[in-house]
C-alpha positions as CSV (number, residue, x, y, z in Angstrom):
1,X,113.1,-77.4,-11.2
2,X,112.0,-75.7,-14.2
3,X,111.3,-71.7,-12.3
4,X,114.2,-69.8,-12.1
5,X,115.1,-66.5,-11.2
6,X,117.8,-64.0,-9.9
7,X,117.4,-61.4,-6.9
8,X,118.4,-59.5,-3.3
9,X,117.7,-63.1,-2.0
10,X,120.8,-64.3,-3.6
11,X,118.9,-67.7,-4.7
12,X,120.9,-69.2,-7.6
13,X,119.6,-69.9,-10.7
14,X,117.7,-72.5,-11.6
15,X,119.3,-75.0,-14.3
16,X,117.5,-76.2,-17.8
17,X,117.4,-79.8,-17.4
18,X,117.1,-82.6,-20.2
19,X,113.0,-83.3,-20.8
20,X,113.9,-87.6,-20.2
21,X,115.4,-87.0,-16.5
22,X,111.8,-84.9,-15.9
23,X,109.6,-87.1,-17.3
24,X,111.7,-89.8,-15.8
25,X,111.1,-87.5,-12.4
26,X,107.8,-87.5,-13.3
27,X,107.0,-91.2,-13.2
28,X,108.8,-91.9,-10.2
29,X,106.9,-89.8,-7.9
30,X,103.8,-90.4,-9.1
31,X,104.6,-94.2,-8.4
32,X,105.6,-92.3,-5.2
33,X,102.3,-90.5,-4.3
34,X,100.2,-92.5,-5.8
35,X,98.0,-89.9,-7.6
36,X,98.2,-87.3,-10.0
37,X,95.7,-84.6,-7.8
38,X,95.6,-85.3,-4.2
39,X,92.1,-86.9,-2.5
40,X,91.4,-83.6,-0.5
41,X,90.7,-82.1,-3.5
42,X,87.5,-82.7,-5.1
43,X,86.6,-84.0,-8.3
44,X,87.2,-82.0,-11.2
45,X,84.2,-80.7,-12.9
46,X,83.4,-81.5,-16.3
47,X,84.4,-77.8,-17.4
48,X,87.6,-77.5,-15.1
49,X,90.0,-75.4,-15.8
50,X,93.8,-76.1,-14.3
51,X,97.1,-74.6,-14.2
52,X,100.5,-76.6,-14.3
53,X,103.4,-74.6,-12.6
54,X,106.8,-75.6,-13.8
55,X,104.8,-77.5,-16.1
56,X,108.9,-78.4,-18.6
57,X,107.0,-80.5,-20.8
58,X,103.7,-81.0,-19.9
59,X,103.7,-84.4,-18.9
60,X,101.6,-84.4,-15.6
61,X,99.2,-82.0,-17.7
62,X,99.1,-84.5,-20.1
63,X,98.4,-87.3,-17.8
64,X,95.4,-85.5,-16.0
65,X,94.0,-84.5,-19.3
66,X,93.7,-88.0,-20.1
67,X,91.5,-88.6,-17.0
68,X,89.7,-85.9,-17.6
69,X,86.7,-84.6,-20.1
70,X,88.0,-83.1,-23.1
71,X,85.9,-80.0,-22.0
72,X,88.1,-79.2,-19.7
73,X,91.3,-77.1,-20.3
74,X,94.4,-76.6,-19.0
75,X,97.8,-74.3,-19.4
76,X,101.1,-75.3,-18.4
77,X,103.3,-72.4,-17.3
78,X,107.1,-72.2,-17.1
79,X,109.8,-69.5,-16.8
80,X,111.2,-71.0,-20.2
81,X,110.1,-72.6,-22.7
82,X,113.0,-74.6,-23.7
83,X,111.4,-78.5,-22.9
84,X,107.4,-77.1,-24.4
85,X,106.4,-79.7,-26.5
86,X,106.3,-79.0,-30.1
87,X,103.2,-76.9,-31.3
88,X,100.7,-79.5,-32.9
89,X,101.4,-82.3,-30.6
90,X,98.9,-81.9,-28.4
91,X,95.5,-81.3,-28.0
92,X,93.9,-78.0,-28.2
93,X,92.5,-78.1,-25.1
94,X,96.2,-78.0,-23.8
95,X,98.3,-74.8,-24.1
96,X,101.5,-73.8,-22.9
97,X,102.5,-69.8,-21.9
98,X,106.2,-68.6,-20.6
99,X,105.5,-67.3,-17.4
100,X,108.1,-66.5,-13.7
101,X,105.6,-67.8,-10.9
102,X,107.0,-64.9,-8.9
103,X,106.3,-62.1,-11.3
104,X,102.1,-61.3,-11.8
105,X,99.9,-63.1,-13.7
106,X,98.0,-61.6,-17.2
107,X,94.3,-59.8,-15.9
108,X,93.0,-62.5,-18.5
109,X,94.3,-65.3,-16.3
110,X,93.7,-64.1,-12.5
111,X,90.7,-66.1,-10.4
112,X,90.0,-68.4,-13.8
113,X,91.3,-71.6,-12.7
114,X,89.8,-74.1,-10.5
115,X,93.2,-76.1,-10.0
116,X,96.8,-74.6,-9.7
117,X,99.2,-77.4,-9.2
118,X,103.3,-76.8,-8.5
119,X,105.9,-79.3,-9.0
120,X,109.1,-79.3,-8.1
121,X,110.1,-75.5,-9.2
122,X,112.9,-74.7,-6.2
123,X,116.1,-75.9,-5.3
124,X,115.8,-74.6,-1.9
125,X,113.3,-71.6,-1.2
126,X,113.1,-69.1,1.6
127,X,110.0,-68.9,3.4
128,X,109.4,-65.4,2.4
129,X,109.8,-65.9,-1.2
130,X,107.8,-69.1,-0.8
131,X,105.1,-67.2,0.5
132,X,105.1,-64.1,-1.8
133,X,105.0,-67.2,-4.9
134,X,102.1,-68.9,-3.1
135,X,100.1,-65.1,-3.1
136,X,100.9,-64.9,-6.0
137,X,99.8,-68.0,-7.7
138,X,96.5,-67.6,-5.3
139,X,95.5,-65.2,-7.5
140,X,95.3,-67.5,-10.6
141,X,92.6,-69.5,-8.8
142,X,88.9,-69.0,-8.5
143,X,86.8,-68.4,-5.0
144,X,87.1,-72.1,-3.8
145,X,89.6,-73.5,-6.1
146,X,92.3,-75.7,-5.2
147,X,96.3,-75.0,-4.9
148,X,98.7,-78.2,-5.2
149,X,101.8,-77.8,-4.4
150,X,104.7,-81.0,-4.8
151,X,108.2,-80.6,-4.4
152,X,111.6,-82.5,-3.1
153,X,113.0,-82.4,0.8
154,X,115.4,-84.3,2.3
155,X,118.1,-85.6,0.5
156,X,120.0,-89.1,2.2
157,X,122.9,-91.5,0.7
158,X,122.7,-95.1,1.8
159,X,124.4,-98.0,1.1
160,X,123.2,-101.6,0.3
161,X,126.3,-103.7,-0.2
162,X,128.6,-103.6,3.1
163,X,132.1,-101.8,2.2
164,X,131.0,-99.6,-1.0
165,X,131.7,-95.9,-0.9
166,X,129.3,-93.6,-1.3
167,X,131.7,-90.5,-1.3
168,X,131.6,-89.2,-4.3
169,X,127.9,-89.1,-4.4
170,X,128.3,-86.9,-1.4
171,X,130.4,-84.9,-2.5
172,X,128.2,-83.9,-5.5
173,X,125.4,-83.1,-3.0
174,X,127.8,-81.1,-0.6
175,X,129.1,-79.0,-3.5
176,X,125.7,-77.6,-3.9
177,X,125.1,-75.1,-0.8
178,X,125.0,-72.8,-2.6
179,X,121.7,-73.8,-3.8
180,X,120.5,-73.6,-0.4
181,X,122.3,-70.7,1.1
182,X,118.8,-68.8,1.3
183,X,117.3,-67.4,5.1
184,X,115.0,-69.7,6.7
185,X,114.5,-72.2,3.3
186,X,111.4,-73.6,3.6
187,X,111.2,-76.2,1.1
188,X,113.4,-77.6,-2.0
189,X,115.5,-80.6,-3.3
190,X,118.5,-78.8,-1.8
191,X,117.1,-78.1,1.6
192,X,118.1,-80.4,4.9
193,X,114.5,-80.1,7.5
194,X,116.6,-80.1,10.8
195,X,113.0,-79.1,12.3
196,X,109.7,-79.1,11.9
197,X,109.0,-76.2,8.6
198,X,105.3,-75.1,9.6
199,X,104.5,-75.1,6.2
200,X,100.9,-75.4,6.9
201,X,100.9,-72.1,8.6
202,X,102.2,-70.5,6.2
203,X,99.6,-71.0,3.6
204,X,97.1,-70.7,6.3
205,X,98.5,-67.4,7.1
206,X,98.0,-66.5,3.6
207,X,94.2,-67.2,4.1
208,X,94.0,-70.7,2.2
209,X,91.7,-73.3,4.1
210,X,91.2,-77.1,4.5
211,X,94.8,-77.0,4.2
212,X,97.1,-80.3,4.2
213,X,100.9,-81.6,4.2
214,X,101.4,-85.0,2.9
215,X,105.1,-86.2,3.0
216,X,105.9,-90.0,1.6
217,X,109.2,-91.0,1.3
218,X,110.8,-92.4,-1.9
219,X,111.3,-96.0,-0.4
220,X,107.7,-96.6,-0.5
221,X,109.0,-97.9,-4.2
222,X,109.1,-101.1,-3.6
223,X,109.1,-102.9,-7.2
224,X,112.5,-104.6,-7.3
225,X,112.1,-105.7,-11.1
226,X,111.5,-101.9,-12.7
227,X,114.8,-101.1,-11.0
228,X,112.9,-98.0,-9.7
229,X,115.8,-97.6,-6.8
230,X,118.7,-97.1,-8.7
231,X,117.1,-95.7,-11.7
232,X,115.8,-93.5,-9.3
233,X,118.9,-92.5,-8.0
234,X,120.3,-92.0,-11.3
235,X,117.5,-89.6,-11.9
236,X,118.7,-87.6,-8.8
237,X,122.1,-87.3,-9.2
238,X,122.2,-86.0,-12.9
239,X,119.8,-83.2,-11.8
240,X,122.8,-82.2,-9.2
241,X,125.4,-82.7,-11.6
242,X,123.3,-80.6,-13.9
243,X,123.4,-78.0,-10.8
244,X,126.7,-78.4,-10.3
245,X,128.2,-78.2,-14.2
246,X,126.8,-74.5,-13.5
247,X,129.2,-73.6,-10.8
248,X,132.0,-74.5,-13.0
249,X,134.7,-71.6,-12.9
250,X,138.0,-72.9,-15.0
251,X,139.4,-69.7,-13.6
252,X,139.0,-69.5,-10.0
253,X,139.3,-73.5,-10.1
254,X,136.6,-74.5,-7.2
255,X,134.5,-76.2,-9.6
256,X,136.2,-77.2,-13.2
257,X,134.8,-79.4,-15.8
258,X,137.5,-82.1,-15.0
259,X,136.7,-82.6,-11.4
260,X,132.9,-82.7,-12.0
261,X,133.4,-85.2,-15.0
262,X,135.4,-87.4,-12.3
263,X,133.1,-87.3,-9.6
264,X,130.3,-88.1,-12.4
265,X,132.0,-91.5,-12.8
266,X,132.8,-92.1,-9.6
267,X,129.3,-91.3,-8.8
268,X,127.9,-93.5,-11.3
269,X,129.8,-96.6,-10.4
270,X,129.1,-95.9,-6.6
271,X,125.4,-96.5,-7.7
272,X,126.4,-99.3,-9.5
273,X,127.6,-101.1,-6.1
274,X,124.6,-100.2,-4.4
275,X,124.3,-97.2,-3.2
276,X,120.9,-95.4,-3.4
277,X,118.9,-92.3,-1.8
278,X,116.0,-91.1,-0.1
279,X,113.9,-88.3,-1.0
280,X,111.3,-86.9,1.2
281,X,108.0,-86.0,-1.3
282,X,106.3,-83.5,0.1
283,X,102.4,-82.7,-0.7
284,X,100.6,-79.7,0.1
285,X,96.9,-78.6,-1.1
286,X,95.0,-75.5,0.2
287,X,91.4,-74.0,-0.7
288,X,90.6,-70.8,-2.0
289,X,88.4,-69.2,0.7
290,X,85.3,-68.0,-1.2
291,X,85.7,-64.3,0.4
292,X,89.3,-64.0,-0.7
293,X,89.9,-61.5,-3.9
294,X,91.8,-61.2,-6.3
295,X,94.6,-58.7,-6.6
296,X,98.6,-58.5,-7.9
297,X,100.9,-59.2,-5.2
């Protein structure tokens, strides 16, 4: 959740997170998925170029550059630069740029890149603004390259342990719809799916082919020693305190430092006693038609 932005939409800002809970993130739904680029899309050549959207601090960049040539490069973009990793730390084959996925893309950069991949950049978009952000990063990619797009749906408390509360946890996630007050959201860590989203047809309307919607559920993780469920719900709810720390308004009183601070511990202990989540991790790729241009959106 590293894109943010402000406008007639009304969608909140996004929140600058701590780099461990997203390379935490990172880990767990790659353990998730199970890869880093989806099947569909084919091998990378040995002079690929790709593109890391909400890239924070580069970690899945780093991973696929470790799996890849050193002859091919790749660029991690992100509204702020605040978790880039230090200059010198990585390899120069790896670069990082400031860049809003909503606003247009340098000339240098637009149809260069064989693979755009998104992760997790929206709380809870609106299917227009989803779809003006997909045109827009279409534009990065070459004729026949290859747009990735991972994020969050689908948020669900559970208990494990007969009798625990999970209340407090709720209430955390209740506090936040505002995060997902948007028309017709689409897709986003926020979001609730009370129906089926037709996010297929949107990028198909767009003119992307061979396109594809993967969703796996975080309860695939099923490796009791690593702790993965409540570490994993851990990981969750500091992200939402972290979203909800920024509606804190000591003088209108609806959301104050005190009460959040309170439900932080009565969260925490809640997990402590068992109580977990569910995330739905959704997966969608789509090809560049050859005949598509280029333009600005």
């Amino acid at each position: 959740m590293a894109q943010s932005r402000e406008d007639a939409s009304g969608t909140p800002p996004t929140v600058v997170e701590g780099t461990e809970r997203l390379d935490e993130q990172h880990i767990f739904t790659t353990k998730t998925l199970g890869f880093l680029i989806h099947p569909n899309i084919p091998a990378p050549s040995s002079t690929a170029k790709i593109a890391d959207i909400g890239t924070a601090t580069g970690i899945w960049l780093f991973d696929v550059a470790k799996a890849l040539p050193s002859s091919c490069t790749f660029t991690g973009f992100d509204a702020t630069p605040s978790s880039f990793p230090s200059p010198g730390s990585y390899p120069p084959n790896v670069s990082f740029k400031i860049q809003d996925m909503y606003h247009p893309f340098p000339e240098d950069e637009i149809g260069t890149y064989d693979i755009v991949a998104v992760r997790f950049v929206s709380s809870g978009t609106p299917r227009a603004d989803w779809a003006r952000a997909v045109k827009n990063l279409m534009t990065l990619l070459k004729p026949g390259g290859w747009l990735q797009w991972i994020d969050s749906c689908n948020f669900t408390l559970y208990n494990s342990v007969p009798g625990t509360s999970r209340a407090a946890c709720q209430e955390i996630y209740d506090g936040l719809d505002s995060f997902r007050a948007g028309e017709d959201v689409v897709i986003g860590l926020m979001m609730r799916e009370g129906r089926n989203m037709q996010r297929e047809q949107v990028w198909k309307g767009l003119g992307l082919v061979n396109v594809h919607e993967d969703v796996f559920s975080t309860d695939r993780l099923q490796e009791p020693e690593l702790h993965l469920r409540q570490k994993g719900t851990r990981n969750v709810m500091d992200c939402f305190l972290g979203c909800l720390y920024s509606l804190v308004d000591e003088e209108k009183g609806e959301w104050t430092k005190e009460r959040v601070e309170l439900l932080k511990g009565d969260a925490m202990k809640e997990i402590d006693e068992g109580v977990y989540h569910t995330l739905d991790q959704v997966c969608m790729v789509g090809r560049k038609d050859v005949g598509t241009g280029d333009k600005h959106v």
